[in-house]
PAZAPA-4460 file (N, C-alpha, C; in steps of 0.05 Angstrom, whole numbers, plus 32768, in hexadecimal, padded with zeros to 4 digits):
% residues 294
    n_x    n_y    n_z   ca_x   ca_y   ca_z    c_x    c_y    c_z   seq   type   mol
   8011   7FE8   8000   8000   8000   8000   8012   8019   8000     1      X     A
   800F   802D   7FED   801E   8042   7FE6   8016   8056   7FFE     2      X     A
   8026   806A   8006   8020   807A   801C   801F   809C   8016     3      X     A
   800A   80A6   800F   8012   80C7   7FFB   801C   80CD   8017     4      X     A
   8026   80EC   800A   802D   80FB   8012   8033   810E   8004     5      X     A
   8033   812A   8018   8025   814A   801C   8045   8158   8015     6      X     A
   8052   815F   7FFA   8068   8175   8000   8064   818B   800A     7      X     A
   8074   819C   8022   8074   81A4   8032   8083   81C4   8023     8      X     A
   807D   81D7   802D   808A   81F9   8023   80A6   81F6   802A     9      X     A
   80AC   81EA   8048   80C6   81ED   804F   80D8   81D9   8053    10      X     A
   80F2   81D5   805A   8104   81C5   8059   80F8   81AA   8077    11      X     A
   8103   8198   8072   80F6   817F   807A   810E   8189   8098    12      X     A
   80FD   817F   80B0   810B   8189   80CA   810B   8168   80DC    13      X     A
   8125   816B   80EF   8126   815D   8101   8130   8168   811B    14      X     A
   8124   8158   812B   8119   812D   8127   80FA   812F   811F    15      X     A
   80FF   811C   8109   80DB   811E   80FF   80C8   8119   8113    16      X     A
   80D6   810A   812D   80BC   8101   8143   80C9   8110   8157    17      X     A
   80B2   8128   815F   80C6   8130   816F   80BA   8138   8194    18      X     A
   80C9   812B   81A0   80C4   8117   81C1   80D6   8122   81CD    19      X     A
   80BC   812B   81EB   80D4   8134   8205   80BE   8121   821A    20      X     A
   80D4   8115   8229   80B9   810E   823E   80B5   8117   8254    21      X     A
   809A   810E   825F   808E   811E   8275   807E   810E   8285    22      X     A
   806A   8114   829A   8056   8107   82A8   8042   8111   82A4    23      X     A
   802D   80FE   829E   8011   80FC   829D   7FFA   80EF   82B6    24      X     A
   7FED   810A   82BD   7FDF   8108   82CE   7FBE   8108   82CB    25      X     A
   7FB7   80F0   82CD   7F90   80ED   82BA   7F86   8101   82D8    26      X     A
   7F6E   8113   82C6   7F57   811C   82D6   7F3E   8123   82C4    27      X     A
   7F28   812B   82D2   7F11   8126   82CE   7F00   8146   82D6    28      X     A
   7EF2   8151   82BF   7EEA   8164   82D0   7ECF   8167   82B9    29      X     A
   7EBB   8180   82BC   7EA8   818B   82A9   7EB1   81A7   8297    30      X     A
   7EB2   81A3   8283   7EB6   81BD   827B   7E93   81D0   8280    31      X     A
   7E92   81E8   828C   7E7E   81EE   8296   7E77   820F   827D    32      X     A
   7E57   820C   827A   7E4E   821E   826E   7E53   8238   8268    33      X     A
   7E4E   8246   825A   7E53   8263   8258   7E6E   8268   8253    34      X     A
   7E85   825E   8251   7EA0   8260   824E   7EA6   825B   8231    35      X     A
   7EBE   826B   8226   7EC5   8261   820F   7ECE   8246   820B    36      X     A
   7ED1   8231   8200   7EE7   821B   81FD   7EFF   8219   8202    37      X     A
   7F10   822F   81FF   7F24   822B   8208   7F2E   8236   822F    38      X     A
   7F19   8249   822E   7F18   824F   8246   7F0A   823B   825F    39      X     A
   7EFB   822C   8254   7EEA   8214   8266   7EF7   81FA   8262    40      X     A
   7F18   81F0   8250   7F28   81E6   825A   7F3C   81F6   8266    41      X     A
   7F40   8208   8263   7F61   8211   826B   7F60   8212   8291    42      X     A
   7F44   821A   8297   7F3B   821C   82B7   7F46   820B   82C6    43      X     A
   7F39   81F5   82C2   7F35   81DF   82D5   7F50   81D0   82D1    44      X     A
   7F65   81D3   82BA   7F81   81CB   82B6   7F93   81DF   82C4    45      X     A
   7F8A   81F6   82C1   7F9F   820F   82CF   7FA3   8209   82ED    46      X     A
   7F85   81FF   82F9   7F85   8201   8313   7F91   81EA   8319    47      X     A
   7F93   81D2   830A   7F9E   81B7   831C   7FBA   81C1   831A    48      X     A
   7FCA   81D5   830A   7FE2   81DF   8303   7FE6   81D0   82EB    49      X     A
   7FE4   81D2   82DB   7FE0   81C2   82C5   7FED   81D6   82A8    50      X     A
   7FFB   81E0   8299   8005   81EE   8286   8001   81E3   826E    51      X     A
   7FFE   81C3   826F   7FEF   81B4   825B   7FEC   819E   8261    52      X     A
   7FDB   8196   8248   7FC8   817F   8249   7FC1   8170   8233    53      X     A
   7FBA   815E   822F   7FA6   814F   8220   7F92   8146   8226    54      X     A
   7F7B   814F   8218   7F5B   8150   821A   7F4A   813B   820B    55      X     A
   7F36   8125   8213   7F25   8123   820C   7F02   8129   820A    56      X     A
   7EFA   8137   81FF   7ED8   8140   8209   7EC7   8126   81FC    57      X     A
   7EB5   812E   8210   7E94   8118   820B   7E86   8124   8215    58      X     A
   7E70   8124   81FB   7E4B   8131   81FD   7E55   814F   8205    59      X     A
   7E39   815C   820E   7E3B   8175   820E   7E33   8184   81F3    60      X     A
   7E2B   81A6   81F5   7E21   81B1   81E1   7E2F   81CA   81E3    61      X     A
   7E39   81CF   81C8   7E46   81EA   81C3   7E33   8200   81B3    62      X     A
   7E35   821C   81B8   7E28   8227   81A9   7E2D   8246   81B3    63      X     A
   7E3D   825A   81A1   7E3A   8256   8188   7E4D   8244   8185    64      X     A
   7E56   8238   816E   7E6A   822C   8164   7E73   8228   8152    65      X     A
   7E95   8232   8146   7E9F   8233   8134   7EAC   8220   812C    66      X     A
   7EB3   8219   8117   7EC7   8205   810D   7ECE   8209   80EF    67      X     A
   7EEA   8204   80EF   7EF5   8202   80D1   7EFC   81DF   80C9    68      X     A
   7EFF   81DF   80A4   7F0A   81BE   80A5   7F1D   81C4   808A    69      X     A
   7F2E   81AF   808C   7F42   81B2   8076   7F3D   81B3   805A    70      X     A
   7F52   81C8   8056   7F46   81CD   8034   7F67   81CA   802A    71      X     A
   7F6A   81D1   800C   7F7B   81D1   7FFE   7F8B   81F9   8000    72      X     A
   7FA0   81F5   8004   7FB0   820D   8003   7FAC   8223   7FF9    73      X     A
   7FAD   823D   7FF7   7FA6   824A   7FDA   7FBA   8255   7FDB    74      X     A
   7FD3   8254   7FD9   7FE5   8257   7FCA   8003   8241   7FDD    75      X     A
   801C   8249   7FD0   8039   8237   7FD5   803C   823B   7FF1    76      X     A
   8034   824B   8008   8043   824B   8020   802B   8239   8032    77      X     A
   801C   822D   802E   8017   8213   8034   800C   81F6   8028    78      X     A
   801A   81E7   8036   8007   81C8   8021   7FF4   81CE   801E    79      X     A
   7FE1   81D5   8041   7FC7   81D1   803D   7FBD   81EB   8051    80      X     A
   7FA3   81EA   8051   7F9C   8208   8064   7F7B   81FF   806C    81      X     A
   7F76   8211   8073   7F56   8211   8081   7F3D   8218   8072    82      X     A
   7F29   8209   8075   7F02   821F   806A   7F0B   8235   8079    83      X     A
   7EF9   8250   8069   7EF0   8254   8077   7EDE   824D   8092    84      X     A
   7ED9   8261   80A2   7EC6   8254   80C3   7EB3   8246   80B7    85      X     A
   7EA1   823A   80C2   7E8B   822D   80CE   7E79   823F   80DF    86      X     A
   7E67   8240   80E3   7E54   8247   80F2   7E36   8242   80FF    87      X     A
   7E37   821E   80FD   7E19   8217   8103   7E09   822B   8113    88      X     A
   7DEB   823C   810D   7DDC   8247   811D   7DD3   823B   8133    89      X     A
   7DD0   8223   8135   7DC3   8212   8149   7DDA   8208   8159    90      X     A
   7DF1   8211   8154   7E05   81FD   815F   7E06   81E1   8158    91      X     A
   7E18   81DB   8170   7E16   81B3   8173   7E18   81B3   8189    92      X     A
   7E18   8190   8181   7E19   817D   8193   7E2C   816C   8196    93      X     A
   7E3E   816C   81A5   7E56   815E   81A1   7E60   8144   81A2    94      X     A
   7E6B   8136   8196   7E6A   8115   8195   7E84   8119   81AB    95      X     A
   7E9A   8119   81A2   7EBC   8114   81A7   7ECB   8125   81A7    96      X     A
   7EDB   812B   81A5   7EF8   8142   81A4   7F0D   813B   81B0    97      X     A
   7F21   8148   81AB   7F3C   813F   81B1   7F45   815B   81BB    98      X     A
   7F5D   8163   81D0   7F62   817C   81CE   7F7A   817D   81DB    99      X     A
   7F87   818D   81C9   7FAA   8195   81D1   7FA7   81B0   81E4   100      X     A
   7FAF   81AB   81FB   7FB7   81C6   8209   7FC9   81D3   820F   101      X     A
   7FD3   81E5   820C   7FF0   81F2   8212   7FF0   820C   8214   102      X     A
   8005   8214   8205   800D   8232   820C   8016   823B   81F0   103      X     A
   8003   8254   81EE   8015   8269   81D3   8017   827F   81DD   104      X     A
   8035   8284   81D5   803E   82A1   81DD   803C   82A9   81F7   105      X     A
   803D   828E   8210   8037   828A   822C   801F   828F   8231   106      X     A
   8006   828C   8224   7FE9   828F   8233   7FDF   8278   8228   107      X     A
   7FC6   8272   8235   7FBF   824B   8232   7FB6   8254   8213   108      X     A
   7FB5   8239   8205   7FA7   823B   81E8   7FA8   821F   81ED   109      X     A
   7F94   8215   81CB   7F90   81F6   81CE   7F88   81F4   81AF   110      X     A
   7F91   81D9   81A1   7F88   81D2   818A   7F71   81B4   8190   111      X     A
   7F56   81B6   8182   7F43   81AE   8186   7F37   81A5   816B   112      X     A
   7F37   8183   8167   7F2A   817D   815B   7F13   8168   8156   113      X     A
   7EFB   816A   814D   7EDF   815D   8160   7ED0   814A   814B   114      X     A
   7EC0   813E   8154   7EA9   813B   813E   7E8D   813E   8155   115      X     A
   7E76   8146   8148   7E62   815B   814F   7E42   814B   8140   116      X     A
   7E27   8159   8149   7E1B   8158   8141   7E11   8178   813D   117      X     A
   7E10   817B   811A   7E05   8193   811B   7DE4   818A   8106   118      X     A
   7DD9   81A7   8103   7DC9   81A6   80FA   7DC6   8192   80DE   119      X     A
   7DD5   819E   80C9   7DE2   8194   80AF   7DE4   8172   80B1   120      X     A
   7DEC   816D   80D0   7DEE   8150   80D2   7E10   8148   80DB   121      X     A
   7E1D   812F   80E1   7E30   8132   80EF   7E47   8139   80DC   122      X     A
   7E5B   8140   80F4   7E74   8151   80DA   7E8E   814B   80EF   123      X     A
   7EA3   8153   80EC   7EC1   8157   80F8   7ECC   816A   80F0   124      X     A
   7EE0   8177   8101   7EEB   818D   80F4   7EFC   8194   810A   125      X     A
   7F0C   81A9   810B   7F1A   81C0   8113   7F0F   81CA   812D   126      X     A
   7F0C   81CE   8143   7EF4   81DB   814E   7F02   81FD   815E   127      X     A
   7EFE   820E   8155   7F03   822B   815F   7F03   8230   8178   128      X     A
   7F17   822A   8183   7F12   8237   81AC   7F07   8243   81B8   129      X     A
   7F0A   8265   81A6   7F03   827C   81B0   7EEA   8284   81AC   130      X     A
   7EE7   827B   819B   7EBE   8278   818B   7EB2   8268   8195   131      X     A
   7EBF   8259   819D   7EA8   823F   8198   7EA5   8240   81C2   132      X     A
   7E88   823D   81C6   7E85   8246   81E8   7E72   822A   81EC   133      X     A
   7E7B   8223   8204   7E6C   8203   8212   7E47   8218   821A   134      X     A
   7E41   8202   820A   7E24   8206   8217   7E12   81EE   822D   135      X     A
   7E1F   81E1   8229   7E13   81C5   8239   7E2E   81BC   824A   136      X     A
   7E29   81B2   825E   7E4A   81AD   826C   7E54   8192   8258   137      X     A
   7E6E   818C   8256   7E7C   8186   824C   7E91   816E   825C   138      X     A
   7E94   8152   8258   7E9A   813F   8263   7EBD   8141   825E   139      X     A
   7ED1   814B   8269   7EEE   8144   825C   7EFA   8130   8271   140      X     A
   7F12   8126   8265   7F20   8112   8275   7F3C   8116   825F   141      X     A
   7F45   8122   827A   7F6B   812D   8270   7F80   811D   8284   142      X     A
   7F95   8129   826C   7FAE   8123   8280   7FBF   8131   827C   143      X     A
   7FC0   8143   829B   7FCD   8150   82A4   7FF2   8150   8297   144      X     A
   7FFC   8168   828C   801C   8157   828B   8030   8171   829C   145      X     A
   8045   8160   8299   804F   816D   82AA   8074   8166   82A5   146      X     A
   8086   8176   82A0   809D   816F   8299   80A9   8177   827C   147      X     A
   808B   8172   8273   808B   8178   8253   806D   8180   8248   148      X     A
   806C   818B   8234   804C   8196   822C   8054   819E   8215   149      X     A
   8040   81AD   820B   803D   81B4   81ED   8039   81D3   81F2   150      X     A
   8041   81E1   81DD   8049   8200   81DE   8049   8205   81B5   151      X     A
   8040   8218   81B9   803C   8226   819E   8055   8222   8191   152      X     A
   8061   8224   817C   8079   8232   8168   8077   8230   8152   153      X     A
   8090   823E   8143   8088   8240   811E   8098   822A   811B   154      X     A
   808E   821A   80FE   8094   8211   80F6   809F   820B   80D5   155      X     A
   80BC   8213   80D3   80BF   8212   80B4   80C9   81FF   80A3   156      X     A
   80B9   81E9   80AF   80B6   81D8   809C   8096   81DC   808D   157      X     A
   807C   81E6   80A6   8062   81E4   8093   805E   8201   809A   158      X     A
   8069   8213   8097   8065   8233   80A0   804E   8234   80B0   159      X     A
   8045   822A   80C5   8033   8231   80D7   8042   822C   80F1   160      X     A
   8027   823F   8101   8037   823E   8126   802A   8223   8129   161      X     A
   803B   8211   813E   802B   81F5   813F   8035   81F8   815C   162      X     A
   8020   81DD   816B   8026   81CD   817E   803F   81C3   8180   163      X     A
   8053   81BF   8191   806D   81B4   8191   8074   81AA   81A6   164      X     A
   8088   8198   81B6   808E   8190   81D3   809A   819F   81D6   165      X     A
   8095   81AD   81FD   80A6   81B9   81FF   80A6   81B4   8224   166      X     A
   80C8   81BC   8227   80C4   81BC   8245   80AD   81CC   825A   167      X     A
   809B   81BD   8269   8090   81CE   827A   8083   81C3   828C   168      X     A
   8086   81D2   829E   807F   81D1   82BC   8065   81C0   82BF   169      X     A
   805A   81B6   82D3   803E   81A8   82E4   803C   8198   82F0   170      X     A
   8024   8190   82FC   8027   818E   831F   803B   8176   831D   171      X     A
   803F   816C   832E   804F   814B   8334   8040   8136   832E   172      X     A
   804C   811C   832B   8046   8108   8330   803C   8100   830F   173      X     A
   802F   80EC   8312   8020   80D9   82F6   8035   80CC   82E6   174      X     A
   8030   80C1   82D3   8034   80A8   82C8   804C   80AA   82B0   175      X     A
   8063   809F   82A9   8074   80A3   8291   8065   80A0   827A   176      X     A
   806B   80C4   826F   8062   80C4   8253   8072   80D9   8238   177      X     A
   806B   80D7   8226   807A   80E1   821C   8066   80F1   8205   178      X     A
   8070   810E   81F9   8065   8122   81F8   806F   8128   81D2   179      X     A
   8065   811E   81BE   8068   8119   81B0   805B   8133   8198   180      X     A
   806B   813C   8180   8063   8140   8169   8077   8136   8151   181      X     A
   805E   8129   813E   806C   8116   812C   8064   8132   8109   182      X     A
   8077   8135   810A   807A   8142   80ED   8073   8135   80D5   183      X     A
   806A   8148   80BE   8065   8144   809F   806F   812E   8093   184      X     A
   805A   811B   8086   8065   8107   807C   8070   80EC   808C   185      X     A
   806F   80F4   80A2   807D   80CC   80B3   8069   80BC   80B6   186      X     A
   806C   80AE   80B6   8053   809A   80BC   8047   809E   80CF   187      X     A
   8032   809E   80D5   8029   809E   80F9   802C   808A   810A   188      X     A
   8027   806D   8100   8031   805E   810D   8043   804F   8118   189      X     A
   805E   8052   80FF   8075   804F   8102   8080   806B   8111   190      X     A
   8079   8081   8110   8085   8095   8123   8087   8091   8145   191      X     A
   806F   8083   8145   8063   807C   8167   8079   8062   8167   192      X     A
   807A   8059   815B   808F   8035   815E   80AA   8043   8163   193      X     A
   80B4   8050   8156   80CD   8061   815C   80D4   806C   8178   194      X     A
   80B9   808B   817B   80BB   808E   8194   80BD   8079   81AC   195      X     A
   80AF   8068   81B3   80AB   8056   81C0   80CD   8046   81C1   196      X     A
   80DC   8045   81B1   80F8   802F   81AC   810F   804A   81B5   197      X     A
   8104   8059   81AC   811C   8076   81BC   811A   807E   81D6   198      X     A
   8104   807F   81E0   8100   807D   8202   80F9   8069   8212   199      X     A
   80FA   8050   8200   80FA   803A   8212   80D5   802D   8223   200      X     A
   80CF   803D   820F   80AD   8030   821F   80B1   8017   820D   201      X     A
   80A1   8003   821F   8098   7FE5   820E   8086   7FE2   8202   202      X     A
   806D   7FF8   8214   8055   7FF6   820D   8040   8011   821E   203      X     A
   8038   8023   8205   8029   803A   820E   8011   803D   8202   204      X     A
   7FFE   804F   8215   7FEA   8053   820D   7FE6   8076   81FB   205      X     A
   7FDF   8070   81E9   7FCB   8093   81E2   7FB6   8099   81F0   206      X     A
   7FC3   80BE   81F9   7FAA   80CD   8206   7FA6   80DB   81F3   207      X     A
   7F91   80E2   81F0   7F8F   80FC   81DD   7F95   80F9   81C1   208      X     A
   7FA1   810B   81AF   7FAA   8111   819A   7F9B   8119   8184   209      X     A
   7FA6   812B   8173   7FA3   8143   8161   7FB3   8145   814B   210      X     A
   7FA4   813E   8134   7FB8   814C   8116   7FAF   8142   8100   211      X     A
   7FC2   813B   80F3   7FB3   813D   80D1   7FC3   8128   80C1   212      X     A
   7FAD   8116   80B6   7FBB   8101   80A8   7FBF   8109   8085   213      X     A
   7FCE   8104   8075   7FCA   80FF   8056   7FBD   80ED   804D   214      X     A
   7FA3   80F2   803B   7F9D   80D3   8032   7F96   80BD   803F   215      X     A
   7F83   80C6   8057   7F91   80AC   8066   7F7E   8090   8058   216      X     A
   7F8B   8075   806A   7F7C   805F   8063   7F76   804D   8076   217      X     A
   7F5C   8038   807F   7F63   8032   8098   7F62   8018   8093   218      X     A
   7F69   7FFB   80A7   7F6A   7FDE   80AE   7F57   7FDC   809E   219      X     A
   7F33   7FE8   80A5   7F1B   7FDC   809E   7F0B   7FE0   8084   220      X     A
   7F29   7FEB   8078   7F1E   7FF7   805C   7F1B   8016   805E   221      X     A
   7F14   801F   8046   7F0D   803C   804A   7F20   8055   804C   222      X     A
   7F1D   8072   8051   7F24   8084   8055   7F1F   8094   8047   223      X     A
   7F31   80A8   803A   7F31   80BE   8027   7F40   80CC   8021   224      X     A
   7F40   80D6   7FFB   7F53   80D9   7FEE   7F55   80F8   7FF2   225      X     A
   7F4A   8107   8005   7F53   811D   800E   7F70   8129   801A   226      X     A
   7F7C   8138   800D   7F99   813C   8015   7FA5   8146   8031   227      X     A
   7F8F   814F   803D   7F8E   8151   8060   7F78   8154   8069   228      X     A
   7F7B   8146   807F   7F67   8144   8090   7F69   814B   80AD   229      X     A
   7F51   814E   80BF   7F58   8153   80D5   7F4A   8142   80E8   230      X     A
   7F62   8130   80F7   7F5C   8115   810A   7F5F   811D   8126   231      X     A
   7F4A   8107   8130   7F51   8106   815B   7F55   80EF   8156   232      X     A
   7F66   80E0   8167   7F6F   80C7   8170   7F55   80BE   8180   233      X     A
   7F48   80A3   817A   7F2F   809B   818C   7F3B   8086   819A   234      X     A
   7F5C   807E   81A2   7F68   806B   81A9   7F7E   8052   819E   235      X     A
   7F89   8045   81AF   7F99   8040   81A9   7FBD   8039   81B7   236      X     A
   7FD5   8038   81A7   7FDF   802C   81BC   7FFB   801E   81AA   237      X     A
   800E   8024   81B9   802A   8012   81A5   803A   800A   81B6   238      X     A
   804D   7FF5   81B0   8063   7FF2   81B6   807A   7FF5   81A6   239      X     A
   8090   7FEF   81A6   809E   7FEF   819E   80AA   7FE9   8180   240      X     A
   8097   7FD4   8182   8094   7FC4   8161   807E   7FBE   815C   241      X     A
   806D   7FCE   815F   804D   7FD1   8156   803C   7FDB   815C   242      X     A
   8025   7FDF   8154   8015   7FFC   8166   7FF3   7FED   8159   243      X     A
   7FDA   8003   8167   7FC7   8008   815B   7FC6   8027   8159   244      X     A
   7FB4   8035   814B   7FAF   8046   814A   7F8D   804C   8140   245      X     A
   7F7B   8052   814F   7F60   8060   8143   7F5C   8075   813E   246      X     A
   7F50   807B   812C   7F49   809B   812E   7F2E   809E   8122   247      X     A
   7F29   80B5   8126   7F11   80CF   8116   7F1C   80E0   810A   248      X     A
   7F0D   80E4   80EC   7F1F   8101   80E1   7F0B   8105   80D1   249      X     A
   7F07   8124   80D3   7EFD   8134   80C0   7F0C   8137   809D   250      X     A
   7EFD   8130   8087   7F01   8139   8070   7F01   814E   8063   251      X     A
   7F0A   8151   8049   7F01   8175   804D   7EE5   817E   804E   252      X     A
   7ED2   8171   8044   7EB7   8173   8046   7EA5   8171   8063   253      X     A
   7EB4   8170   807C   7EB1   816B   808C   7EAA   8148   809D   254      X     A
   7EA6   8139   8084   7E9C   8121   8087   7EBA   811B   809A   255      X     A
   7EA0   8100   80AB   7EB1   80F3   80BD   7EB7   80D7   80B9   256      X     A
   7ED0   80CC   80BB   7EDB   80B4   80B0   7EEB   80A8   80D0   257      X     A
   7EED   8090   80CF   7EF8   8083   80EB   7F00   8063   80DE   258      X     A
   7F18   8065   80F3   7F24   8043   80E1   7F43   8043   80FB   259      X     A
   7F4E   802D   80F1   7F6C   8025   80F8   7F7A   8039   80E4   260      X     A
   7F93   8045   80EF   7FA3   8046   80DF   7FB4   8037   80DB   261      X     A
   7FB9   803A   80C5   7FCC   801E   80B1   7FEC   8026   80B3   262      X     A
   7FFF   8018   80BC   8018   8021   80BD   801B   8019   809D   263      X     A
   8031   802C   8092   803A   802C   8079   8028   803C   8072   264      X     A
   8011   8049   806C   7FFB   8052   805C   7FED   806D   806A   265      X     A
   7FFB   8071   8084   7FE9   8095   8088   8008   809E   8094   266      X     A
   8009   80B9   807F   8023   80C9   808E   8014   80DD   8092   267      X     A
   801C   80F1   80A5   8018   8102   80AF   8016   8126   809D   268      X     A
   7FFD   812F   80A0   7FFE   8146   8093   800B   8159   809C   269      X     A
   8004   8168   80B0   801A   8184   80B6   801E   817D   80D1   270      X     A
   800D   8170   80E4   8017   8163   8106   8001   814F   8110   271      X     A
   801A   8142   811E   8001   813A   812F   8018   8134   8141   272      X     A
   7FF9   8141   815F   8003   8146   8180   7FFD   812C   8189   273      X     A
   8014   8122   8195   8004   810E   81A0   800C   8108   81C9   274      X     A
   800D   80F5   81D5   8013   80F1   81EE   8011   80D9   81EA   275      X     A
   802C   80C7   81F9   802E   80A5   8201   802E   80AF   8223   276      X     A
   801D   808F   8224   801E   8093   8249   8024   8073   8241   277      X     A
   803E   806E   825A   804B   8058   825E   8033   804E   8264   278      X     A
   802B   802A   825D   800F   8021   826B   800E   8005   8263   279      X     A
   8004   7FE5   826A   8004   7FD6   8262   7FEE   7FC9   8252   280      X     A
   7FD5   7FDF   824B   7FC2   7FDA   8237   7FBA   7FF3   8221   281      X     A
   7FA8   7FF4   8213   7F9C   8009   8202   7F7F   800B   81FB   282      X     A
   7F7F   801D   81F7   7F63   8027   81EE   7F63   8021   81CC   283      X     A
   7F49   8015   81BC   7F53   800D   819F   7F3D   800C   819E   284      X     A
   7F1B   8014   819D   7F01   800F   8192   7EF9   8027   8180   285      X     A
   7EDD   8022   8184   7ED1   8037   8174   7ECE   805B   8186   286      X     A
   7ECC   8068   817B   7EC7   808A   8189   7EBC   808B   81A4   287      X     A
   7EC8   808F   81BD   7EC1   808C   81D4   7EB3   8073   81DD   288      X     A
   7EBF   805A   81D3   7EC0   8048   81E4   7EDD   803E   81EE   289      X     A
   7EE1   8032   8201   7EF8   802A   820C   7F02   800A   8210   290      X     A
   7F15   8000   820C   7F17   7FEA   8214   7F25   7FE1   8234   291      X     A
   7F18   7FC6   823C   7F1D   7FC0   8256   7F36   7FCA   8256   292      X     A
   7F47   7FCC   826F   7F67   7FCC   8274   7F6E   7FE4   826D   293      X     A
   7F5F   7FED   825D   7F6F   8010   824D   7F77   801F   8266   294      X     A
***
């Protein structure tokens, strides 16, 4: 199986997987009404002392709510770029999401990507922080990091500010993990097999994660010939010399697609954030279900 891939504006950068590690600390809280999105996670993380995180949401209703989904470039200084916004009148209703928390330019920010029920019917996409405000409380289950986190920077290999590892502070304690962005073009699943053989885990679990496949294709058949897309990890899990990977990803049309990813056959469009937590089982089903031991 042939594996496309996305040429990039700028010069190819290393280490293509690029890992600092840290501790991961799971908690549980509501994201509560009337708050923006990014402000109704950054709270309840700020206060445990928390500088970043990885987020998963369940149920709940947003409204108003914005969202963009991947389009094709309009001109050379990127592969790929954004729709314009979104703007359901009615809002949604939220299925899933995934959410990167950190820091740009030292104040919290977060990259957020969901699948939803809107009017139009269900979709995935991009989801806007600052626009987009919780109207119904909101189910998350994070983990706390601490040692290492994710922080804004430019990047000239895809000329955008991205998510990146970076040293940082939070509370003590939790579990060996490691704080991962896998660059343009690597495989995703062979990137995670790598990490995993360079820091010595045997066997880790995925929290969270955020980014964008090429083309992707999955185990159960299927995918799409769309040149980026925008994915949450629905679970999953590698070792050393082998992995699973699930996901959800928005098309450019917003349609939503879910499968295995196939090592050899999905490389990576402009990032994907991810987090290993040292662990002796994984999460590998369908969109917010879990498996025993995870």
């Amino acid at each position: 199986m042939t594996q496309p891939r996305l040429a990039q504006p700028g010069p190819a950068l290393s280490p293509r997987v690029a890992g600092l590690a840290a501790r991961a600390t799971p908690l549980e809280f509501i994201l509560q009404p009337g708050l923006s999105l990014l402000e109704a996670v950054a709270r309840p993380l700020r206060a445990a002392g928390f500088a970043s995180a990885v987020v998963e949401l369940h149920g709940g209703d947003v409204h108003p709510f914005a969202y963009v989904l991947p389009a094709h470039a309009p001109n050379a200084v990127h592969a790929a770029w954004y729709s314009a916004s979104h703007e359901p009148s009615g809002g949604a209703r939220l299925d899933r999401g995934n959410v990167t928390f950190g820091l740009r330019e030292d104040a919290p920010w977060l990259h957020c990507h969901a699948i939803w029920q809107e009017a139009a019917g269900r979709r995935a996409g991009h989801v806007l922080p600052e626009e987009t405000v919780v109207a119904a409380p909101i189910a998350a289950r994070a983990w706390g990091l601490s040692g290492a986190g994710f922080a804004v920077g430019p990047d000239a290999e895809t000329n955008f500010s991205l998510f990146q590892p970076a040293p940082l502070p939070g509370s003590a304690g939790g579990s060996r993990a490691l704080v991962l962005r896998v660059r343009p073009n690597e495989d995703l699943v062979a990137a995670l097999e790598a990490a995993c053989r360079e820091h010595g885990f045997a066997r880790a679990v995925l929290r969270g994660g955020v980014g964008s496949l090429v083309s992707p294709r999955f185990a159960e058949g299927g995918g799409t010939d769309d040149i980026a897309t925008e994915l949450l990890v629905t679970g999953g899990g590698v070792t050393e010399a082998g992995g699973t990977v699930t996901v959800a990803l928005a098309d450019m049309r917003g349609r939503v697609h879910a499968g295995s990813v196939v090592r050899g056959a999905n490389a990576v469009c402009i990032t994907c954030e991810l987090v290993l937590e040292e662990g002796p089982g994984w999460e590998q089903n369908a969109v917010g279900q879990h498996r025993p031991g995870a």
